[in-house]
C-alpha positions as CSV (number, residue, x, y, z in Angstrom):
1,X,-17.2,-77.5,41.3
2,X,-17.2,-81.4,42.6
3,X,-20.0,-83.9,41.9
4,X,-22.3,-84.5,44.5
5,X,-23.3,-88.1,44.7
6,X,-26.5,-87.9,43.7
7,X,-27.6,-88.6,40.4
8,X,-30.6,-87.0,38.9
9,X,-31.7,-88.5,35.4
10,X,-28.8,-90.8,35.2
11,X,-26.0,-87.6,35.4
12,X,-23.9,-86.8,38.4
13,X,-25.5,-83.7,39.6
14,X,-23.3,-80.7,40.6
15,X,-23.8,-79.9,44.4
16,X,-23.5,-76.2,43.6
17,X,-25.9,-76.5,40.4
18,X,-29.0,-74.4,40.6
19,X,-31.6,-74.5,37.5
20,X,-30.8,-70.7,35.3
21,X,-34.6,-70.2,35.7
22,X,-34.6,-70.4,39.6
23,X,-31.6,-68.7,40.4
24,X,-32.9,-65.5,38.1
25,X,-36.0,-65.9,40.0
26,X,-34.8,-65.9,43.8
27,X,-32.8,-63.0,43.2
28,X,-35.9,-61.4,43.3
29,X,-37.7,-62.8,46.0
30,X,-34.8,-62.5,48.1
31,X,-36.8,-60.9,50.6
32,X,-39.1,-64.1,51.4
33,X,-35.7,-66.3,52.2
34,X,-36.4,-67.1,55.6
35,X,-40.0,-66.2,56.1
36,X,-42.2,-68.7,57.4
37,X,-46.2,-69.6,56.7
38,X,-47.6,-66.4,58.6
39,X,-50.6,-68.5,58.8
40,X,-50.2,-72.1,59.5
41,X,-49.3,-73.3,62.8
42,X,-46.8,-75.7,61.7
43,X,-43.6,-75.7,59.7
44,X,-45.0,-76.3,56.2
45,X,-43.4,-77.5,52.5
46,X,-44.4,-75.1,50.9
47,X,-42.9,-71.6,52.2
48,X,-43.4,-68.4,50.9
49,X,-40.4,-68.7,48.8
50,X,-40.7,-71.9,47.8
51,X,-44.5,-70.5,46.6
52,X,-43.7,-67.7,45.4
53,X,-41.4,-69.3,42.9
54,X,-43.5,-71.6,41.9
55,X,-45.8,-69.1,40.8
56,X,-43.3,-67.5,38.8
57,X,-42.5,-70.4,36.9
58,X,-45.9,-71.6,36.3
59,X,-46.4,-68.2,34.9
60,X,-43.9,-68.4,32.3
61,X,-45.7,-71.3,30.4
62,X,-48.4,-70.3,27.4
63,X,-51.0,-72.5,26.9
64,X,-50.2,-75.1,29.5
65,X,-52.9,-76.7,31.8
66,X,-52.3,-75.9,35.4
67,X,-51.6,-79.3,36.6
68,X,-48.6,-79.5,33.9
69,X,-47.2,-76.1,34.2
70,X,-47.0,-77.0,38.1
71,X,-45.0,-80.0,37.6
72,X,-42.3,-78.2,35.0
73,X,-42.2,-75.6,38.3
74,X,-41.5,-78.6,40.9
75,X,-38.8,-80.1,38.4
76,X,-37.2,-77.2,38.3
77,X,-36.9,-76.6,42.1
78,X,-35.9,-80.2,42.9
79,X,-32.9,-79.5,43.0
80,X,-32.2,-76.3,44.1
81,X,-34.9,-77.0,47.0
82,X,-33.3,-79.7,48.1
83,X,-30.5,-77.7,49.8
84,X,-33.0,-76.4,52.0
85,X,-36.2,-78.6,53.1
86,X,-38.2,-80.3,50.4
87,X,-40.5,-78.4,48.9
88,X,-44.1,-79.4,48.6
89,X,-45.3,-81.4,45.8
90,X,-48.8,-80.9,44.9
91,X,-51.0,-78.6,42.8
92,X,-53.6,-78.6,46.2
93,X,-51.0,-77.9,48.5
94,X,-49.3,-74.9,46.2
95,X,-52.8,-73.5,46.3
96,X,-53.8,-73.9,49.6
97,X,-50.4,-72.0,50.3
98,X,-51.1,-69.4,47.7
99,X,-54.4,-68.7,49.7
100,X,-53.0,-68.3,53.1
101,X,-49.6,-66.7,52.4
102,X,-51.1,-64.1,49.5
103,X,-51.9,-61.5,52.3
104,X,-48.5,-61.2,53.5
105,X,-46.1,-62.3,50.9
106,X,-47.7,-60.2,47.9
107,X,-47.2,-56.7,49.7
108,X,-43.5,-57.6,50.4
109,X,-43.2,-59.1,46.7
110,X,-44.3,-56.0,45.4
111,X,-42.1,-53.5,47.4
112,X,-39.3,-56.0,46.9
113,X,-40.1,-55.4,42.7
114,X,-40.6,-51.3,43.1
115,X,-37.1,-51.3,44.8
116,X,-35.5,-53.6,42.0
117,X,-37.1,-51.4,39.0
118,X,-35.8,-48.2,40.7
119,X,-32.2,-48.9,41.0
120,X,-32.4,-50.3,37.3
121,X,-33.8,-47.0,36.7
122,X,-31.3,-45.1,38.6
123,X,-28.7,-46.6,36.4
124,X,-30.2,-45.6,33.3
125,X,-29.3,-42.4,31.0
126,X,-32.0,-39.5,31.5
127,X,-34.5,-39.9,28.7
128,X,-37.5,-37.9,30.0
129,X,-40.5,-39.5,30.3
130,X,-39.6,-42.0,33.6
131,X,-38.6,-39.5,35.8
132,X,-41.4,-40.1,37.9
133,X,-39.9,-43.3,38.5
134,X,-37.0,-42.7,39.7
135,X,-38.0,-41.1,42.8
């Protein structure tokens, strides 16, 4: 691995350094890399990846206010973002993308999840009682 130039809270930052949290994450939203806004007319910060994983990490916090949990996501994704296009950085813009990408992210999200639990279960011993899953 060599340093990239940039520094990020005073430490040479890796240039193939991506945050544990975020690379866990996209592995499962692999099928929104490349998607754009289905709704907006213009190329947009906040894509349906870069949403989506937001959402996820905002999720993660207990008994964090909205505002705070959103900035914790946003530090995490500097720097994997940044490969890619900056991501947005707002709570009013995450929301206003939440609102017009929900429609046609969340059905691809959740096939995306279905497929992912079914080849975990595929891998597992027969125990009775998932079999239904497994289909």
């Amino acid at each position: 691995m060599r340093n990239d130039r940039r520094i990020v809270e005073g430490d040479f930052v890796s240039s193939s350094y991506r945050h544990p949290l975020v690379e866990g994450i996209t592995r499962f939203l692999a099928c929104l890399c490349g998607m754009v806004d289905p709704v907006a007319g213009r190329r947009v910060r906040w894509t349906p990846l870069a949403t989506a994983t937001a959402a996820v990490l905002m999720a993660l916090g207990h008994h964090v206010p909205l505002r705070a949990a959103c900035d914790d996501a946003l530090s995490c994704m500097a720097i994997d973002f940044r490969r890619r296009r900056r991501v947005g950085g707002t709570y009013n813009g995450w929301i206003k993308a939440m609102e017009r990408q929900s429609p046609d992210v969340l059905p691809k999200v959740k096939a995306s999840l279905r497929q992912h639990v079914r080849q975990r279960l595929r891998s597992l011993p027969d125990m009775g009682g998932v079999e239904f899953a497994r289909r």
